[in-house]
C-alpha positions in Angstrom: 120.7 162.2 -7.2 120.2 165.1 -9.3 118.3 168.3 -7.4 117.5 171.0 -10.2 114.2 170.8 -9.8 114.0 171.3 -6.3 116.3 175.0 -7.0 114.5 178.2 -6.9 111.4 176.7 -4.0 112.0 179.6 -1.9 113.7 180.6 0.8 111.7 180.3 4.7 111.4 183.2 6.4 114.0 183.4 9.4 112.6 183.3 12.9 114.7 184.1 16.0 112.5 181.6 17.8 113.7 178.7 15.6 115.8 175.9 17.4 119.1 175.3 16.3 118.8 172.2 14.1 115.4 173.4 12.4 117.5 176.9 11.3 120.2 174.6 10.2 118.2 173.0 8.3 116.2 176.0 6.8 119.7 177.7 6.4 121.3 174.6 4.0 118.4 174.0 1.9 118.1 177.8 1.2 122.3 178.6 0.7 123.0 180.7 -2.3 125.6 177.9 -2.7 124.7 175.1 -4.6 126.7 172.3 -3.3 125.4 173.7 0.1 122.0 173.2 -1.0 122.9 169.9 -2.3 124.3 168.4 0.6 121.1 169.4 2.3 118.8 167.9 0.1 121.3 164.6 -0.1 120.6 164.3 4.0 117.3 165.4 4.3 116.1 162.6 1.5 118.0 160.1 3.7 115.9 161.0 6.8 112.8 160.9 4.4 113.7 157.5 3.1 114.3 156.2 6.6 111.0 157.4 7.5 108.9 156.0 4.4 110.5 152.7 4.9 109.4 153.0 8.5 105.9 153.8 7.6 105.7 150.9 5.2 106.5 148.4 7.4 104.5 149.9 9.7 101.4 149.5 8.0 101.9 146.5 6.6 98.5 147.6 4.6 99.3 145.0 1.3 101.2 141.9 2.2 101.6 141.4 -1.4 103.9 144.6 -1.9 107.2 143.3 -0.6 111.2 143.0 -1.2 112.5 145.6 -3.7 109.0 146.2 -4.8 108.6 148.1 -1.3 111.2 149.6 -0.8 110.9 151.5 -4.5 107.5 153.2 -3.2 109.7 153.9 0.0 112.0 155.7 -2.9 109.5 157.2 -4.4 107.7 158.3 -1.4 110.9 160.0 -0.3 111.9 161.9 -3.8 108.7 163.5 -3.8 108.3 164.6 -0.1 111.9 166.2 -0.6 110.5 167.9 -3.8 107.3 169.4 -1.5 109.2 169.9 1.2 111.8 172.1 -0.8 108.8 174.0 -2.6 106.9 174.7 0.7 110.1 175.6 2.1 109.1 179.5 2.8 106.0 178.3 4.5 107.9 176.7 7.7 107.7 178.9 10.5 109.2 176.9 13.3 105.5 176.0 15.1 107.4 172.7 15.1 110.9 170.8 14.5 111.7 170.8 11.0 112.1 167.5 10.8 108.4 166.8 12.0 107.3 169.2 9.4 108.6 167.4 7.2 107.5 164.1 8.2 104.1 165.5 7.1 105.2 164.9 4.1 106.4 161.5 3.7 103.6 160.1 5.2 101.2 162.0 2.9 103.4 160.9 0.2 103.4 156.9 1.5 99.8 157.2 1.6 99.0 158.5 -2.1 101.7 155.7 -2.9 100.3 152.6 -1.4 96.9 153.7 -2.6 97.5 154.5 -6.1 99.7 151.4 -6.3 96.9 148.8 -5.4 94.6 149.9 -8.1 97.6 149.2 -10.5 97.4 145.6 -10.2 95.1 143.6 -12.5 91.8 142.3 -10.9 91.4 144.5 -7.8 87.8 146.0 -8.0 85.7 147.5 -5.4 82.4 145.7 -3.4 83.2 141.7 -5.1 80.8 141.4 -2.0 82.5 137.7 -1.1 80.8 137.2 1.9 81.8 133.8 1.7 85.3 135.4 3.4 83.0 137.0 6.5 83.7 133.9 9.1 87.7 134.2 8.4 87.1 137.9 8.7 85.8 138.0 11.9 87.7 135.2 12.9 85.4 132.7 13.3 85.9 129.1 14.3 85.6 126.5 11.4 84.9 124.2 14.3 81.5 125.5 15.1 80.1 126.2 11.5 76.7 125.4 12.8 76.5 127.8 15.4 77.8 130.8 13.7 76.1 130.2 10.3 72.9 132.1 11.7 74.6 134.9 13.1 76.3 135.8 9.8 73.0 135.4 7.9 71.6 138.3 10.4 74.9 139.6 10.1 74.6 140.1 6.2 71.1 141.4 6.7 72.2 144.2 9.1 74.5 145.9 6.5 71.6 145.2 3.7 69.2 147.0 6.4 70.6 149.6 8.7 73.3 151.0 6.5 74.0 154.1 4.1 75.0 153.3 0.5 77.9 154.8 1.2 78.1 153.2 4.5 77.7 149.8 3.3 80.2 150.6 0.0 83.0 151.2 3.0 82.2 148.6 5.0 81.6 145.8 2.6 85.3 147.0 1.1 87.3 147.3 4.6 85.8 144.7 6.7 84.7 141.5 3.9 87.1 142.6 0.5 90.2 144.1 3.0 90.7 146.7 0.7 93.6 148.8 2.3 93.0 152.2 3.7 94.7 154.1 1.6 93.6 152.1 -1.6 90.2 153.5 -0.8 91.1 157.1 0.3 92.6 157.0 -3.7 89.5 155.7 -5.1 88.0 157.8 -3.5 89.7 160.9 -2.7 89.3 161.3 0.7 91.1 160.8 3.7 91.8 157.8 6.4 89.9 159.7 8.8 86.7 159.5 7.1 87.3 156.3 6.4 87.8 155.4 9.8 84.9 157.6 11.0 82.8 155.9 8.5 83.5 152.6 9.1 83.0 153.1 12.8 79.5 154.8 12.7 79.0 151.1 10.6 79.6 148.8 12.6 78.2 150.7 15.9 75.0 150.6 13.6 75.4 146.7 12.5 76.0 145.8 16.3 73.1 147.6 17.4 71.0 145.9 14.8 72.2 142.3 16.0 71.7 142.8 19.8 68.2 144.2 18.8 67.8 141.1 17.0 69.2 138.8 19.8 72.3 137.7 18.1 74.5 139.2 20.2 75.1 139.9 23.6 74.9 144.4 24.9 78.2 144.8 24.9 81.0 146.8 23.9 81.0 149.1 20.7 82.1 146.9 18.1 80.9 144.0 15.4 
């Protein structure tokens, strides 16, 4: 794996207060010698792969990504947190291990992957508004059609009536389209947290509007 773009990122200011594997680390990746350096950035990409890979599987956000498919964003992931990492280098200052510095990185980088990635395949659009998929959604049983019809009719009219545009654009795409996370913090430019936040403040609103209307019981915090 060639490195010459990842030469001349700086080198981190040393800190007596740095533990011993963190200035090891700092130490390699800024050696006037090149095969030093090299070395370096040959194991710190393996401990970046092995986390990507982690954080894949972990996520599990796109069952359709799988086999050597994955394991190329995993690659990818990696090769570009080693390039930040090695920029940014002279902005460490030991508040942390170097290692979980870096995993900042990776998982930024998985992130900005997966999402990028899922707009890439042919077909994927935002809001189809399939609300045909709502009963598997919420897990509703096939069995008793009849008795859960009504409560996704008043369910449907709650996001029409209680929620945001933007709101109901985030909800209608995470909860009824499963749109992953970080497909929509791409689209979108934003972060998972807002998402989250967003889709939370939703569905607190949503539940509230069915107990109002008597199609669920006051309970809990969620639809």
């Amino acid at each position: 794996m060639g490195h010459r773009d990842l030469e001349g990122g700086g080198t981190a200011t040393a800190k007596a207060d740095l533990d011993p594997e963190s200035a090891a680390w700092v130490a390699s990746l800024s050696d006037a010698s090149a095969r030093t350096r090299e070395e370096a950035y040959e194991r710190l990409h393996a401990v970046l792969l092995r986390i990507a890979r982690s954080e894949l599987r972990r996520r599990g956000s796109d069952p359709r990504i799988t086999g050597p498919e994955l394991d190329d964003l995993a690659h990818q992931a990696a090769a570009d947190a080693l390039l930040a990492v090695t920029r940014k280098l002279a902005d460490f200052r030991g508040d942390s291990r170097f290692t979980t510095w870096a995993y900042r990185f990776v998982i930024l980088e998985v992130s900005s992957k997966l999402g990028r990635h899922f707009w890439r395949k042919p077909g994927e659009a935002l809001a189809t508004e399939d609300w045909e998929q709502l009963p598997d959604r919420l897990g509703l049983d096939p069995a008793h059609e009849s008795q859960w019809r009504e409560l996704v009719r008043a369910f449907r009219q709650a996001v029409d009536d209680v929620l945001t545009e933007h709101q109901r654009q985030v909800f209608v795409a995470v909860v009824l389209d499963g749109i992953p996370l970080d497909a929509l913090v791409a689209r979108w430019n934003t972060n998972r947290n807002a998402i989250y936040k967003t889709v939370f403040d939703a569905r607190r609103k949503v539940r509230a509007q069915l107990v109002a209307g008597g199609h669920l019981e006051r309970k809990g915090e969620d639809t």
